[in-house]
N, CA, C and O atoms as CSV, one atom per row, in Angstrom:
chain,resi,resn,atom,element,x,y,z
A,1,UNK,N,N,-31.117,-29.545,51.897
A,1,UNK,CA,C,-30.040,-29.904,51.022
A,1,UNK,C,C,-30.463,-29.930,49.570
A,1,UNK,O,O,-29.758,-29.698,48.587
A,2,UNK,N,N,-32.082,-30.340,49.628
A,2,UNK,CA,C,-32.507,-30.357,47.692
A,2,UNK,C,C,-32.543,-29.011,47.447
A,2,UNK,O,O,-32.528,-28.798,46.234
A,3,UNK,N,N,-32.589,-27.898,48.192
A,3,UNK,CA,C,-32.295,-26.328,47.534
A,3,UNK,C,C,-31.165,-26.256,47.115
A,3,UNK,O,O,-30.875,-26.134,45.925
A,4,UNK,N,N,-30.205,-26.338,48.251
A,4,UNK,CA,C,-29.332,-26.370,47.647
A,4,UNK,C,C,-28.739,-26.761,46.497
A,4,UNK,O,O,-28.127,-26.005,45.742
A,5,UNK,N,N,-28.944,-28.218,46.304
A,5,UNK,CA,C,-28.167,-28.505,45.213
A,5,UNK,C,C,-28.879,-27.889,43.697
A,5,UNK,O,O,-28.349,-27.610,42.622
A,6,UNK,N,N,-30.149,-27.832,44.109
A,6,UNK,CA,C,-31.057,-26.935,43.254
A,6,UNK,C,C,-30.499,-25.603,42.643
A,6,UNK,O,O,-30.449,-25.388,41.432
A,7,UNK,N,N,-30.074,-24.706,43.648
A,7,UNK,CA,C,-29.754,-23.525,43.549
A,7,UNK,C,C,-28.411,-23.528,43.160
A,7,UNK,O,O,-28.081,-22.481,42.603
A,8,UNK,N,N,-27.378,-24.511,43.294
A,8,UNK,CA,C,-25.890,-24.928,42.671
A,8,UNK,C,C,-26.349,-24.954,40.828
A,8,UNK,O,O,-26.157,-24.095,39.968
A,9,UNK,N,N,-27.005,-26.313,40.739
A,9,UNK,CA,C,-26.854,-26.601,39.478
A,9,UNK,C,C,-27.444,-25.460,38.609
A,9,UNK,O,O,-27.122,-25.357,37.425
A,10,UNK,N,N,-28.291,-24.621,39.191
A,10,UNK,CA,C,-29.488,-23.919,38.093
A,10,UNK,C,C,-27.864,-22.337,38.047
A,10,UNK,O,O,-27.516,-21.838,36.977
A,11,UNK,N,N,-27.295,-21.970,39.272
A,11,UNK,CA,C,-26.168,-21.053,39.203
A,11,UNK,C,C,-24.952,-21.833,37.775
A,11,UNK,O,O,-24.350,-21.411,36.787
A,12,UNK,N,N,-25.098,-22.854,38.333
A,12,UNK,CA,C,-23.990,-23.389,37.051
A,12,UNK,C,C,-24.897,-23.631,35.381
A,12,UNK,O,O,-24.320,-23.226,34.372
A,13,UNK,N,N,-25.566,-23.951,35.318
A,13,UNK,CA,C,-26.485,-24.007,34.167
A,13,UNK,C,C,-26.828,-22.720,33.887
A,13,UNK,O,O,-27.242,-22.673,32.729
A,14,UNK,N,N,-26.850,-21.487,34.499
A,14,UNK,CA,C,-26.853,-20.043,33.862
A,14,UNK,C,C,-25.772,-19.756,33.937
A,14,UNK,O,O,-25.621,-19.146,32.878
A,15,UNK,N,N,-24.388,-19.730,34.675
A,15,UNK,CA,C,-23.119,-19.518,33.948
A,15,UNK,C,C,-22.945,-20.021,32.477
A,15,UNK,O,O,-22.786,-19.186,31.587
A,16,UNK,N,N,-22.973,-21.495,32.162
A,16,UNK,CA,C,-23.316,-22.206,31.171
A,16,UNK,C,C,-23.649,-21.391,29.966
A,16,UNK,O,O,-22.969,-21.065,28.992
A,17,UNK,N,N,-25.028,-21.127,30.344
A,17,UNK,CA,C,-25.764,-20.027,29.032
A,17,UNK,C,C,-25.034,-18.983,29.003
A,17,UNK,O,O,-24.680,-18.602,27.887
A,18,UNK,N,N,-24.692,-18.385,29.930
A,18,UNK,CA,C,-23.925,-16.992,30.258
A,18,UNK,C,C,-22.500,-17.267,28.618
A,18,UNK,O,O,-22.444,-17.062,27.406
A,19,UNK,N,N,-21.822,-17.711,29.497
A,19,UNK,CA,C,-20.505,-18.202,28.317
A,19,UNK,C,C,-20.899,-18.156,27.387
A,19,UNK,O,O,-20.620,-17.228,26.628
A,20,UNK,N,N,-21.842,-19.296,27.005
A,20,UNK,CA,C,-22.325,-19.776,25.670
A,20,UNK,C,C,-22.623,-18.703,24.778
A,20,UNK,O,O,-22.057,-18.468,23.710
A,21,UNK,N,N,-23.713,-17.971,25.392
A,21,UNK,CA,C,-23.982,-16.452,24.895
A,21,UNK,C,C,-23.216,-15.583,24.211
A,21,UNK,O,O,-23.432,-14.999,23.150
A,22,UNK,N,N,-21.958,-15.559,25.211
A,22,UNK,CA,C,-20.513,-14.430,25.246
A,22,UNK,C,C,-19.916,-14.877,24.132
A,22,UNK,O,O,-19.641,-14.268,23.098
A,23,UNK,N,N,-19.741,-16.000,24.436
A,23,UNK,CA,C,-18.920,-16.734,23.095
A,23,UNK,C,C,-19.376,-16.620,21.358
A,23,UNK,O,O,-18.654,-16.565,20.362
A,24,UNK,N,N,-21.043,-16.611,21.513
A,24,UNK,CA,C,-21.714,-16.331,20.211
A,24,UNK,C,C,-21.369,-15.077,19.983
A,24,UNK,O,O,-20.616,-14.867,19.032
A,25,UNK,N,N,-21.769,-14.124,20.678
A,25,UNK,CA,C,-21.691,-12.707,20.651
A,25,UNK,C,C,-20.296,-12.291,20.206
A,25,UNK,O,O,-20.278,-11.375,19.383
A,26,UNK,N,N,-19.050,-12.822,20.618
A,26,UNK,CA,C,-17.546,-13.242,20.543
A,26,UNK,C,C,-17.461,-13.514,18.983
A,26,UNK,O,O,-17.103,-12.688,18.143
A,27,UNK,N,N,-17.791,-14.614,18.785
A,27,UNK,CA,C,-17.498,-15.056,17.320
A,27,UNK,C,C,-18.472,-14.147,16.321
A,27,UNK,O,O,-17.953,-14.174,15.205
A,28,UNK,N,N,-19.099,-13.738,16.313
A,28,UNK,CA,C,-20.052,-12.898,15.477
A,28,UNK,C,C,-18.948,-11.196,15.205
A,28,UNK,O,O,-18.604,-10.600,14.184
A,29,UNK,N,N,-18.742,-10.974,16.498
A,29,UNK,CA,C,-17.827,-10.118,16.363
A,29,UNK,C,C,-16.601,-10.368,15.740
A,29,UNK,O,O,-16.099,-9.577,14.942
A,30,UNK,N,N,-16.207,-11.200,15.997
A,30,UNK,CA,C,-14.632,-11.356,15.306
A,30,UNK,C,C,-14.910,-11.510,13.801
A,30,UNK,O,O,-14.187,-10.787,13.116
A,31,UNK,N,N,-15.959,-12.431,12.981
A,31,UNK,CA,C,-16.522,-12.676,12.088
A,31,UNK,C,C,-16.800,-11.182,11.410
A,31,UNK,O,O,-16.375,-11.082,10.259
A,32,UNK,N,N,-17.485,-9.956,11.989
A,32,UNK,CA,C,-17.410,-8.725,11.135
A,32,UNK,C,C,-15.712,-7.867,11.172
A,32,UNK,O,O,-15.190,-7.162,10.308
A,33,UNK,N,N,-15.227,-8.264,12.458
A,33,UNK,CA,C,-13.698,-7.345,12.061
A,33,UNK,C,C,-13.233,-8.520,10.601
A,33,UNK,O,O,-13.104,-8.003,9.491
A,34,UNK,N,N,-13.079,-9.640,10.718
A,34,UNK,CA,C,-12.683,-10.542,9.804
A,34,UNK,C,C,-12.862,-9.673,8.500
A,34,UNK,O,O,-11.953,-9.169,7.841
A,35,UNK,N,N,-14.525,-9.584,8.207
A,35,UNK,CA,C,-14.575,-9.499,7.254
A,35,UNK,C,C,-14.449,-7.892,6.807
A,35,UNK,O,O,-14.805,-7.428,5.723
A,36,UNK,N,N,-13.898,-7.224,7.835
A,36,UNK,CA,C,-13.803,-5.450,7.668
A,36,UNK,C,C,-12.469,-5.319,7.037
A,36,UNK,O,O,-12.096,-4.501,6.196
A,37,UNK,N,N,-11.688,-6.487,7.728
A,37,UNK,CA,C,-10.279,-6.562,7.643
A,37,UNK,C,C,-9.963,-7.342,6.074
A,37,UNK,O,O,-8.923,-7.030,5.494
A,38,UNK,N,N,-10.781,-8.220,5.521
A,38,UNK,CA,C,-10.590,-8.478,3.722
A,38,UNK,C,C,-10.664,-7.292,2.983
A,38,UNK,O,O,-9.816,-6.836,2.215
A,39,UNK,N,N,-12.119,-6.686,3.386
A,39,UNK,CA,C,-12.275,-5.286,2.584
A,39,UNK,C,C,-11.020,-4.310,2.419
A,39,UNK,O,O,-10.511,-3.766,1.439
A,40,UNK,N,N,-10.639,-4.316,4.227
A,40,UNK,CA,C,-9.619,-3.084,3.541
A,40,UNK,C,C,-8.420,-3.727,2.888
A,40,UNK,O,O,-7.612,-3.010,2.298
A,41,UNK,N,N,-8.252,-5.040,2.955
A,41,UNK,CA,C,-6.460,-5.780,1.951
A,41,UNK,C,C,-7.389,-5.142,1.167
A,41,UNK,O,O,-7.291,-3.937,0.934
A,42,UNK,N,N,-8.420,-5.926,0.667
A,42,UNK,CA,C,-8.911,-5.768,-0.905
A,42,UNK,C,C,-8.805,-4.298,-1.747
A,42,UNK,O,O,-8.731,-3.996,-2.938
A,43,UNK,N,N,-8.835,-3.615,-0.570
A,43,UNK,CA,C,-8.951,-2.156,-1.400
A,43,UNK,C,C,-7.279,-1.564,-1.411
A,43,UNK,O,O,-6.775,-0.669,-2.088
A,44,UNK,N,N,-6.495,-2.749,-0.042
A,44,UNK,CA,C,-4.821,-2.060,-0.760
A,44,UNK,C,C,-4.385,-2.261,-1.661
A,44,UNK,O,O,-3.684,-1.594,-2.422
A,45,UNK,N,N,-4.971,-3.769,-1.690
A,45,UNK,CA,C,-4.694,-4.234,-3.111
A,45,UNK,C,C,-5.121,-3.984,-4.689
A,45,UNK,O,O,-4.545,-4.397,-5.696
A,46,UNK,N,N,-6.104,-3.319,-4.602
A,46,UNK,CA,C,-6.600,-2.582,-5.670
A,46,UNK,C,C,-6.164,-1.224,-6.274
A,46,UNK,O,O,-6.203,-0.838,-7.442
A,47,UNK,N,N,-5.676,-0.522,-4.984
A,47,UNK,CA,C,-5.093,0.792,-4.875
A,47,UNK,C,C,-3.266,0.244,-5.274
A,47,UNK,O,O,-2.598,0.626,-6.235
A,48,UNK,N,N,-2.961,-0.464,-4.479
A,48,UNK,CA,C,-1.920,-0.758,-5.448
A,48,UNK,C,C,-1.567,-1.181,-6.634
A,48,UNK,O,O,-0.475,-0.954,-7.157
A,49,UNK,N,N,-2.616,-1.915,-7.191
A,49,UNK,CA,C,-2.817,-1.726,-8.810
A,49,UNK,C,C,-2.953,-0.647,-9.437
A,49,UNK,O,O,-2.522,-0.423,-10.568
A,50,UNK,N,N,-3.624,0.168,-8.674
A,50,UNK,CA,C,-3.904,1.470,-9.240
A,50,UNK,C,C,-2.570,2.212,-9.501
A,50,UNK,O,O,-2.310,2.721,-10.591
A,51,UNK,N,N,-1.784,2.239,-8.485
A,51,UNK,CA,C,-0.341,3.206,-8.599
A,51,UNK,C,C,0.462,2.356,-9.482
A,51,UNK,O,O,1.182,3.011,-10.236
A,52,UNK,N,N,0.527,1.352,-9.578
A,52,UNK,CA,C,1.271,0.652,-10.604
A,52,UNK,C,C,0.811,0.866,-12.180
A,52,UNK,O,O,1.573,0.696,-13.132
A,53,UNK,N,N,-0.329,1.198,-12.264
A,53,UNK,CA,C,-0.989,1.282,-13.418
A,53,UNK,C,C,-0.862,3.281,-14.081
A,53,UNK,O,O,-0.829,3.675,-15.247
A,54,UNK,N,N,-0.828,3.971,-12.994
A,54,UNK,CA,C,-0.809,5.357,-13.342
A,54,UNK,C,C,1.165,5.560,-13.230
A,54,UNK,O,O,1.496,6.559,-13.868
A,55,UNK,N,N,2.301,4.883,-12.624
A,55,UNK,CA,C,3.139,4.855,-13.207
A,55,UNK,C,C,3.822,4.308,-14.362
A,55,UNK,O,O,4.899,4.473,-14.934
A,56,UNK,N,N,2.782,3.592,-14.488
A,56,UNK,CA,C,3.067,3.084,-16.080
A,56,UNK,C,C,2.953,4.150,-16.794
A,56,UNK,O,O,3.778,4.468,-17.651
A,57,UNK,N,N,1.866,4.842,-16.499
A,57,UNK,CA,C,1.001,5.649,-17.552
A,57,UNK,C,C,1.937,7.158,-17.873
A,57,UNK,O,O,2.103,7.738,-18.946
A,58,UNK,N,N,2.495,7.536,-16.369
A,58,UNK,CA,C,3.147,8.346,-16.287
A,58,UNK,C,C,4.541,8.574,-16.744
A,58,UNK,O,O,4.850,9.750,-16.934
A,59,UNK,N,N,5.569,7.528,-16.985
A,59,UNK,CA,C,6.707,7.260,-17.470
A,59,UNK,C,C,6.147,7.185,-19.391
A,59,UNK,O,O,6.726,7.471,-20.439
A,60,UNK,N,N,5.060,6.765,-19.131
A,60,UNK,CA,C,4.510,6.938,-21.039
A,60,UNK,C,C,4.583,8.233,-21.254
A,60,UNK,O,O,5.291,8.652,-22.170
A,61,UNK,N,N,3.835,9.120,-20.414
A,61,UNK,CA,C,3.702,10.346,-20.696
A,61,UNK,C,C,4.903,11.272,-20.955
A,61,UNK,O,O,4.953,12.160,-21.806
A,62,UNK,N,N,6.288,10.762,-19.692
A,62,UNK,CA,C,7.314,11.800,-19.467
A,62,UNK,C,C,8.161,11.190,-20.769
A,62,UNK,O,O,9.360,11.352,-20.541
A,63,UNK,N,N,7.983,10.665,-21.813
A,63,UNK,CA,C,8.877,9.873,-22.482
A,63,UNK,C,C,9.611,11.402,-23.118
A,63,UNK,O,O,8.980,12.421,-23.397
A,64,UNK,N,N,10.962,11.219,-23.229
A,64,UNK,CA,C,11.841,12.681,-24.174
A,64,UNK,C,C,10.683,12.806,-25.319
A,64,UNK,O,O,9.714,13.548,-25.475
A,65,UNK,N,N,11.360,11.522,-26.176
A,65,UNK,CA,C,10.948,11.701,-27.628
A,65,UNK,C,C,9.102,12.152,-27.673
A,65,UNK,O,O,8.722,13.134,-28.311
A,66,UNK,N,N,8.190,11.300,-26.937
A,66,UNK,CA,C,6.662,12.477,-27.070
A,66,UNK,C,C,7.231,13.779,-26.084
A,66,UNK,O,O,6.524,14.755,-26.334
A,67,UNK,N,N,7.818,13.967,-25.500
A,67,UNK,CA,C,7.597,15.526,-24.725
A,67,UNK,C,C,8.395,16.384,-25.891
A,67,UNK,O,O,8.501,17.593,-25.684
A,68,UNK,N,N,8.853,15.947,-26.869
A,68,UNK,CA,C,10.147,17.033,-27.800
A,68,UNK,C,C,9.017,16.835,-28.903
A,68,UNK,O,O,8.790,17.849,-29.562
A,69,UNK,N,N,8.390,15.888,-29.167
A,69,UNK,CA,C,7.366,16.072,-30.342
A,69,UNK,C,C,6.458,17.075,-30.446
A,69,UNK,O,O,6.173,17.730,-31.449
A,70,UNK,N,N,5.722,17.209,-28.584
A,70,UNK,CA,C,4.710,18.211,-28.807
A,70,UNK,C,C,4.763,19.280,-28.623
A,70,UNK,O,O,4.137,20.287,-28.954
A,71,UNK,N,N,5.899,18.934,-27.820
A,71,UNK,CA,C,6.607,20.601,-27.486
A,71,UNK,C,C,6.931,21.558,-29.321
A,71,UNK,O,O,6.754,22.718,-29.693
A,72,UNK,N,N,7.437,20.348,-29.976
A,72,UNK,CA,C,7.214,21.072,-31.228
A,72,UNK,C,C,6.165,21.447,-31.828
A,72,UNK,O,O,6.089,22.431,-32.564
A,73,UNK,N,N,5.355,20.747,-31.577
A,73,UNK,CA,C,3.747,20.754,-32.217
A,73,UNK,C,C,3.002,21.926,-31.494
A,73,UNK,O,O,2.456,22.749,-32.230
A,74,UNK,N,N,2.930,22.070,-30.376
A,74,UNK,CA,C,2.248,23.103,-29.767
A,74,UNK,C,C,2.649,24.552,-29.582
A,74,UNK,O,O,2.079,25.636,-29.705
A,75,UNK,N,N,4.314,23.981,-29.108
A,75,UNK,CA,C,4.553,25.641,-28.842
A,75,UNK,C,C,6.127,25.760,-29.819
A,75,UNK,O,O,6.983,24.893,-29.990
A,76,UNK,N,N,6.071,27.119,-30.310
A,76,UNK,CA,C,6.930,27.606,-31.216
A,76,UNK,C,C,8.256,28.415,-30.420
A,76,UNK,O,O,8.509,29.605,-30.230
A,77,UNK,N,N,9.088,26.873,-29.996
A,77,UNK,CA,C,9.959,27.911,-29.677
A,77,UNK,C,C,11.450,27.181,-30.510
A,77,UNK,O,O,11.385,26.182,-31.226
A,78,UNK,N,N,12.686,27.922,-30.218
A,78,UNK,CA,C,13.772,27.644,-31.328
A,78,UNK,C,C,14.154,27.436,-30.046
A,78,UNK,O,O,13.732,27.703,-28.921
A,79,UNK,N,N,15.792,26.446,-30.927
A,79,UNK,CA,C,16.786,26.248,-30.007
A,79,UNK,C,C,17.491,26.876,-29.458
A,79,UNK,O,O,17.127,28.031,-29.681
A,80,UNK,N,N,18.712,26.892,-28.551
A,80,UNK,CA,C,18.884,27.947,-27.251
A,80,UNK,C,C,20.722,28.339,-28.433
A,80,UNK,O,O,21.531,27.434,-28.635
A,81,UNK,N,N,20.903,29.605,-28.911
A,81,UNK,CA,C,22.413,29.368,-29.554
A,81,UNK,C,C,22.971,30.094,-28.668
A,81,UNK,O,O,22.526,30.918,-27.868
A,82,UNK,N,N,24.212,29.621,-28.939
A,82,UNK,CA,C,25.367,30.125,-27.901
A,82,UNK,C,C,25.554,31.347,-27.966
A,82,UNK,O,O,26.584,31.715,-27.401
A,83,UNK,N,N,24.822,32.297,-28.543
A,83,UNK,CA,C,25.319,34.002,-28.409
A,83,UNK,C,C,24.437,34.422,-27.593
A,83,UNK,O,O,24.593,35.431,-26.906
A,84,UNK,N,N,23.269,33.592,-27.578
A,84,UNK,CA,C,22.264,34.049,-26.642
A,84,UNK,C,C,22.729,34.032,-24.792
A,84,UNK,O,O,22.617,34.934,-23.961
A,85,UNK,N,N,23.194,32.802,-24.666
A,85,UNK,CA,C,24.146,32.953,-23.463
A,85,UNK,C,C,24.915,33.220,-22.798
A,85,UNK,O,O,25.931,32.572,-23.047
A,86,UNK,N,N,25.107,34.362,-21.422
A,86,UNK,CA,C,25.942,35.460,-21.277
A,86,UNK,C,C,26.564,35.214,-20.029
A,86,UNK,O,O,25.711,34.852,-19.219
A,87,UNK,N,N,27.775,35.265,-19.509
A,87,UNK,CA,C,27.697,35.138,-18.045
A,87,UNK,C,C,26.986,36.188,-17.275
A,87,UNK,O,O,26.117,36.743,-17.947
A,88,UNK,N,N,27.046,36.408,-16.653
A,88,UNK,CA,C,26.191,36.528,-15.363
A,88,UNK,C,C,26.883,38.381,-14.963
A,88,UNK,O,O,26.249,39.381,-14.626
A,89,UNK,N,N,28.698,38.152,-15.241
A,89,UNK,CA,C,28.904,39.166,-15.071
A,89,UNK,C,C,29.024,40.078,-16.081
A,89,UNK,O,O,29.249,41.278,-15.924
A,90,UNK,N,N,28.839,39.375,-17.358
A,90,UNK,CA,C,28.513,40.375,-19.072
A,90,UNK,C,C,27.216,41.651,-18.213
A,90,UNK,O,O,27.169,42.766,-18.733
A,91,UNK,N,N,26.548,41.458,-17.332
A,91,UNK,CA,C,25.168,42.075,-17.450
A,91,UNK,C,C,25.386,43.451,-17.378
A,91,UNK,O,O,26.501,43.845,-17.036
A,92,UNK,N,N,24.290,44.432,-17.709
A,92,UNK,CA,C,24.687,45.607,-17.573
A,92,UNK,C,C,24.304,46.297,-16.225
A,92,UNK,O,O,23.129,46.624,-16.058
A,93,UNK,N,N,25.401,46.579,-15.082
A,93,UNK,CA,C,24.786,47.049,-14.047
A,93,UNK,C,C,25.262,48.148,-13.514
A,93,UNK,O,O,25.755,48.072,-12.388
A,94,UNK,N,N,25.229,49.120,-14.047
A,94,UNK,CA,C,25.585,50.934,-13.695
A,94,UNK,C,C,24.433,51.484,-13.693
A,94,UNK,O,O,23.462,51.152,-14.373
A,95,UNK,N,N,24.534,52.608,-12.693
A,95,UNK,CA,C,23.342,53.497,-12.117
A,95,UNK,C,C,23.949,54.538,-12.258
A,95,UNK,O,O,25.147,54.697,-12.024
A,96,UNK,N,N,23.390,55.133,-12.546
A,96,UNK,CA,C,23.633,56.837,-12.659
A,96,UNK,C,C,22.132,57.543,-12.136
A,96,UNK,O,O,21.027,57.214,-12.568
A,97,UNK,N,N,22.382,58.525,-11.167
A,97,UNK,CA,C,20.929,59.498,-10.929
A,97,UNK,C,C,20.487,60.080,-11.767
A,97,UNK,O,O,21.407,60.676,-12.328
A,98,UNK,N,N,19.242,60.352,-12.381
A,98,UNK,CA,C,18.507,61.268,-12.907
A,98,UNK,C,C,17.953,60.396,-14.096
A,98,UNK,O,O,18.369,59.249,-14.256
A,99,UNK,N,N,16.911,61.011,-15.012
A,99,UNK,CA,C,16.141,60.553,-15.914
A,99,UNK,C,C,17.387,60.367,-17.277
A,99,UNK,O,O,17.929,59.379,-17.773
A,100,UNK,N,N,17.485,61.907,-17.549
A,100,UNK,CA,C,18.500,61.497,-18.585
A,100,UNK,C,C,19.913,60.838,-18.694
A,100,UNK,O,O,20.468,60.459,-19.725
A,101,UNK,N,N,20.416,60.780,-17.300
A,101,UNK,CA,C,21.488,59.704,-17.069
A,101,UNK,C,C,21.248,58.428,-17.171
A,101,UNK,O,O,22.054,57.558,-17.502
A,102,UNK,N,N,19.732,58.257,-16.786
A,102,UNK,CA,C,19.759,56.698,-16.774
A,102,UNK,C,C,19.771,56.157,-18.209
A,102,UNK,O,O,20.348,55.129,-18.562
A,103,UNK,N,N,18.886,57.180,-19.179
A,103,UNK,CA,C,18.439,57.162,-20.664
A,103,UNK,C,C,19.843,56.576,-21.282
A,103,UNK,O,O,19.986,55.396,-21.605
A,104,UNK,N,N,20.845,57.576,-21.395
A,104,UNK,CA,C,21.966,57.869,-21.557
A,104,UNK,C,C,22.945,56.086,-21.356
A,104,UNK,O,O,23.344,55.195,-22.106
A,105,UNK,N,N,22.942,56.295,-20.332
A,105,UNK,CA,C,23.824,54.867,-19.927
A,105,UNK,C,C,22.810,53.672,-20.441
A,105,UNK,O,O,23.309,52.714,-21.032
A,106,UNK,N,N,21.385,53.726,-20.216
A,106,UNK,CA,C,20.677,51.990,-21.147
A,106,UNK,C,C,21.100,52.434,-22.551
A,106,UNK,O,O,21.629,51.530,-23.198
A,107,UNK,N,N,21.025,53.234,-22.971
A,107,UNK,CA,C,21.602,53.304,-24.658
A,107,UNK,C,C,22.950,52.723,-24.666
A,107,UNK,O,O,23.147,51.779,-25.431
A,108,UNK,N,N,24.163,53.263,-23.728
A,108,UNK,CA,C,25.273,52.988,-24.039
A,108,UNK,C,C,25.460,51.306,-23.192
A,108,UNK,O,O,26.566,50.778,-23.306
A,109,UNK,N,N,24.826,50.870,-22.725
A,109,UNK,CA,C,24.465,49.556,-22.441
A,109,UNK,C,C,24.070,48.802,-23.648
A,109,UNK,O,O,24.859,47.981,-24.114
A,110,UNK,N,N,23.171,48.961,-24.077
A,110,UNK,CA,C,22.317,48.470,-25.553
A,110,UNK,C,C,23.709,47.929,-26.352
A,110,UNK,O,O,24.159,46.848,-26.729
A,111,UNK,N,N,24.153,49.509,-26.378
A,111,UNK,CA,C,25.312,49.549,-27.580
A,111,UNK,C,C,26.534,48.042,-27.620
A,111,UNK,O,O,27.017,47.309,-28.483
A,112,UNK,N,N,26.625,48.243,-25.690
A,112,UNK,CA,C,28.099,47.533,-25.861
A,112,UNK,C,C,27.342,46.275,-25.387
A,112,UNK,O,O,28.137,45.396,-25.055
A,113,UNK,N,N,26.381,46.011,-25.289
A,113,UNK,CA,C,25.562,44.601,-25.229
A,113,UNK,C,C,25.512,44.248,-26.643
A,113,UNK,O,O,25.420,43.028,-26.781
A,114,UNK,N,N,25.546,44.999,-27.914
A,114,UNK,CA,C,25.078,44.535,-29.306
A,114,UNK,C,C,26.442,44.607,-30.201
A,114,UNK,O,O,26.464,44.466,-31.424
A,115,UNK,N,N,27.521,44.839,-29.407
A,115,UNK,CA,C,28.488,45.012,-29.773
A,115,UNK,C,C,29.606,44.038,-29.300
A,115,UNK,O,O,30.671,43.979,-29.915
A,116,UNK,N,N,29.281,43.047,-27.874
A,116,UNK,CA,C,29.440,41.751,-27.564
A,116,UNK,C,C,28.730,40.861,-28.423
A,116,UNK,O,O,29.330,39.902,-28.909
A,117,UNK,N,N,27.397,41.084,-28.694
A,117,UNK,CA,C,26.881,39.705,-29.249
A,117,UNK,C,C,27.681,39.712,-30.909
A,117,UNK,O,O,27.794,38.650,-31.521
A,118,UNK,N,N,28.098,40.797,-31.391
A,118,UNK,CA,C,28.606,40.626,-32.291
A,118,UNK,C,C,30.094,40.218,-32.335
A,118,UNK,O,O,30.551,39.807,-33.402
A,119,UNK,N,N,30.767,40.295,-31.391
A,119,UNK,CA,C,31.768,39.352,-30.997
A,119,UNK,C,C,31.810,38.604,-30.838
A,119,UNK,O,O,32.903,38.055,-30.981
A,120,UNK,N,N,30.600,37.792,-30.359
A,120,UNK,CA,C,30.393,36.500,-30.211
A,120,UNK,C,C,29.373,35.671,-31.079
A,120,UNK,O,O,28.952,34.538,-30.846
A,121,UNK,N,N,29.072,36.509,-32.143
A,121,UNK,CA,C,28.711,35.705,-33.201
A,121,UNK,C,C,30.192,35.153,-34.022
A,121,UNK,O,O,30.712,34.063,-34.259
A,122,UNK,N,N,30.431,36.250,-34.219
A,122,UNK,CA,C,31.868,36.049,-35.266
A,122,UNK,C,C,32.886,34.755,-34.385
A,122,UNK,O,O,33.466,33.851,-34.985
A,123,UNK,N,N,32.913,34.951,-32.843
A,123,UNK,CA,C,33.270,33.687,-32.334
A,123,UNK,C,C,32.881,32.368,-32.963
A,123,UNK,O,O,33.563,31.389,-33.267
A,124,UNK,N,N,31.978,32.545,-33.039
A,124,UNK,CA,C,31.454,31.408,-32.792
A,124,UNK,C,C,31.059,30.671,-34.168
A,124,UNK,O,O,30.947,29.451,-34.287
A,125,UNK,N,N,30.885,31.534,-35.092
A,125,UNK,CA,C,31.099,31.184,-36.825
A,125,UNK,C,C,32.946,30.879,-36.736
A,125,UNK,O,O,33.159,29.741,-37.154
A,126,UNK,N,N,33.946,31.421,-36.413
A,126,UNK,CA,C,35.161,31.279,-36.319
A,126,UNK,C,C,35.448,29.490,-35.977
A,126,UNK,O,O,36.013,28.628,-36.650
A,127,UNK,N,N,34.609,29.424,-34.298
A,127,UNK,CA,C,34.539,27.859,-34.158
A,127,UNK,C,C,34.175,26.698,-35.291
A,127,UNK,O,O,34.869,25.733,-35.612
A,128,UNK,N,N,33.007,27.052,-35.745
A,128,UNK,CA,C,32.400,26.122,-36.529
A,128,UNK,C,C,33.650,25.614,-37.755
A,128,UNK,O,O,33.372,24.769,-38.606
């Protein structure tokens, strides 16, 4: 009977350690996800500063008044006038076969293309 109870308590006294063990091993683990899991808030949270900080930056950038400043400053272009704008069906679109037909008709294209815009200059001095 003293084995026995021998061989009981020493089975329960290494379960004992057993747990005890598991449990360290347990909390040590949870203790590195813990601290895996601050790192990454910390870095949403940083990264979301970040996008808050480059839309700031970006609404600075798209502002009209600097995009019409440098657009003047850098590149040389004029404003868009209304003779310059044509509908769609003003365009010139006749084909004729051969070299000198085609010659022939872009000239007489040219012509009545420069012969609208001059209609529509005088329009458009008329408006003013």
């Amino acid at each position: 009977m003293n084995s026995t109870k021998t061989a009981t308590l020493s089975l329960w006294v290494t379960l004992t350690c057993l747990v005890g063990f598991g449990m360290f091993v347990m909390k040590n683990q949870v203790q590195n996800l813990e601290s895996q899991l601050a790192g990454i808030n910390r870095n949403i949270q940083d990264d979301i500063k970040t996008i808050h900080i480059l839309k700031a930056e970006w609404s600075h950038l798209n502002t009209p008044s600097r995009l019409r400043s440098l657009a003047m400053k850098h590149i040389s272009l004029n404003p868009v006038k209304a003779e310059q704008i044509i509908n769609y069906s003003a365009l010139p679109f006749e084909y004729e076969s051969g070299e000198s037909g085609r010659r022939l008709l872009a000239q007489k294209n040219i012509s009545n293309q420069a012969e609208r815009n001059k209609r529509l200059k005088r329009l458009v001095k008329a408006q003013r």
